[in-house]
PLY file of the C-alpha trace (Angstrom):
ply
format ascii 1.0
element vertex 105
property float x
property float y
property float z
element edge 104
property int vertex1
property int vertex2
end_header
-0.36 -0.13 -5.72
-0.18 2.13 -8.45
0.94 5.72 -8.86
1.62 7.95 -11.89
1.12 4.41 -14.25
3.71 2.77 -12.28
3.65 -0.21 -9.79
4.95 0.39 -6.72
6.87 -2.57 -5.00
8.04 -2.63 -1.70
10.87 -5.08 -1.51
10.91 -7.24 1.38
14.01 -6.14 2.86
12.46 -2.61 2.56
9.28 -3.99 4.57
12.12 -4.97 7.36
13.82 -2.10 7.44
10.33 0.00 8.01
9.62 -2.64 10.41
12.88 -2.39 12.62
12.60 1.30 12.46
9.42 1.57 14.14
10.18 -1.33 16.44
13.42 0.90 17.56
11.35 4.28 17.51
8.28 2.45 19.72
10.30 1.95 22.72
10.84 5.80 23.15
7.67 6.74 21.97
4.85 4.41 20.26
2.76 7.51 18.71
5.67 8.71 17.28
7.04 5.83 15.57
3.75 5.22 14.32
3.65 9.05 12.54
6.79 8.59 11.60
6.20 5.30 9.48
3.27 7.24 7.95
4.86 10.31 6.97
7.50 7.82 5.34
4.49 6.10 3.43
3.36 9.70 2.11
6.37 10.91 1.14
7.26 7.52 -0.82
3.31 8.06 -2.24
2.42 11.56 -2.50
6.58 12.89 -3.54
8.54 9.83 -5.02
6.29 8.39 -6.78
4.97 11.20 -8.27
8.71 12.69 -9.16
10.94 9.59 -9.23
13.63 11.34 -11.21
13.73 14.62 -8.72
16.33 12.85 -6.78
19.75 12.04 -6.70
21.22 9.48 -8.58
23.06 6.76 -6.82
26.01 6.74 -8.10
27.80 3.80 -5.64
27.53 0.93 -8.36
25.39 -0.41 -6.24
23.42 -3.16 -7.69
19.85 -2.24 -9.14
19.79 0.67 -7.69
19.25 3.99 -9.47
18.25 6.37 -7.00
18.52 8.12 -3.59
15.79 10.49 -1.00
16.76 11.50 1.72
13.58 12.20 4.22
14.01 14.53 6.85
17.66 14.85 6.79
17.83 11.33 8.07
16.66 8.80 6.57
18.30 7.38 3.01
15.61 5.51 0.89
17.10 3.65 -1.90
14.90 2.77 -4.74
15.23 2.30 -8.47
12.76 3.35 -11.78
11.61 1.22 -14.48
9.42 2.21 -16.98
6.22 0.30 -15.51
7.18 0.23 -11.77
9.20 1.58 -8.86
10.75 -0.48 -6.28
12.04 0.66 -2.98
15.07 -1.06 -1.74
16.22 -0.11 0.94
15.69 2.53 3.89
18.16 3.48 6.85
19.15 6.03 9.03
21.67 8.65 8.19
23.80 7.54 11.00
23.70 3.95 9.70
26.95 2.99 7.42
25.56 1.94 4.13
28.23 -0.48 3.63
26.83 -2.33 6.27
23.17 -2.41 5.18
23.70 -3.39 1.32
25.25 -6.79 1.84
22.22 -7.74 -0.43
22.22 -10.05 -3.64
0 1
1 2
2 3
3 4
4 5
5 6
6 7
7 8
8 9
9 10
10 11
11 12
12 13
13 14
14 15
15 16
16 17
17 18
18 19
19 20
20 21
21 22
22 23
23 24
24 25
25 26
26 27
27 28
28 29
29 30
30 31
31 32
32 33
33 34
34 35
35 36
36 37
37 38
38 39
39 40
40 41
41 42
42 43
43 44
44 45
45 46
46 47
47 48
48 49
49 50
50 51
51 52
52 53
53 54
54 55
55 56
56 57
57 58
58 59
59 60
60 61
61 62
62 63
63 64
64 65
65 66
66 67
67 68
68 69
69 70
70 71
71 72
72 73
73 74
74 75
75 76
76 77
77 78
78 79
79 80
80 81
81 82
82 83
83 84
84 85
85 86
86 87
87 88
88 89
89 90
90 91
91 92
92 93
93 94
94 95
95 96
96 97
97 98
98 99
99 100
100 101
101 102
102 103
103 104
């Protein structure tokens, strides 16, 4: 997918974290979880991508990774910018401890 001439990659521990979100979400409320995972989609489309640099830098030294949204006061998407291409990382709730959720490469 492509927005603003850059590629937009979805890192595969990203795709997980969407997944367990909505799996968590579904067994309160399936229509929910399901808007929720799509107003996460826009805003990564229709906001990030269009203004990667609006954000905060990350400035953790965490490994490749540049930047920091915050959706709906709570959920942290991690993502960083290249010149061609933007790759999200990494998504979690705000009650989540990061440390825990970057034991990545």
């Amino acid at each position: 997918m492509i927005e603003n001439e850059r590629d937009l990659i979805f890192k595969d521990i990203f795709l997980d974290d969407l997944i367990r979100l909505e799996d968590y979400k579904k067994q309160y409320n399936p229509q929910k979880a399901r808007k929720l995972i799509s107003d996460i989609y826009d805003f990564l489309l229709f906001t990030i991508a269009k203004m990667p640099f609006a954000f905060r830098l990350y400035e953790e030294g965490l490994k490749g990774i540049t930047h920091r949204a915050v959706f709906k006061k709570e959920y942290v998407i991690y993502y960083d910018v290249y010149e061609h291409r933007i790759e999200f990382i990494r998504i979690h709730h705000t009650s989540q401890n990061p440390e825990d959720i970057f034991l990545i490469e």
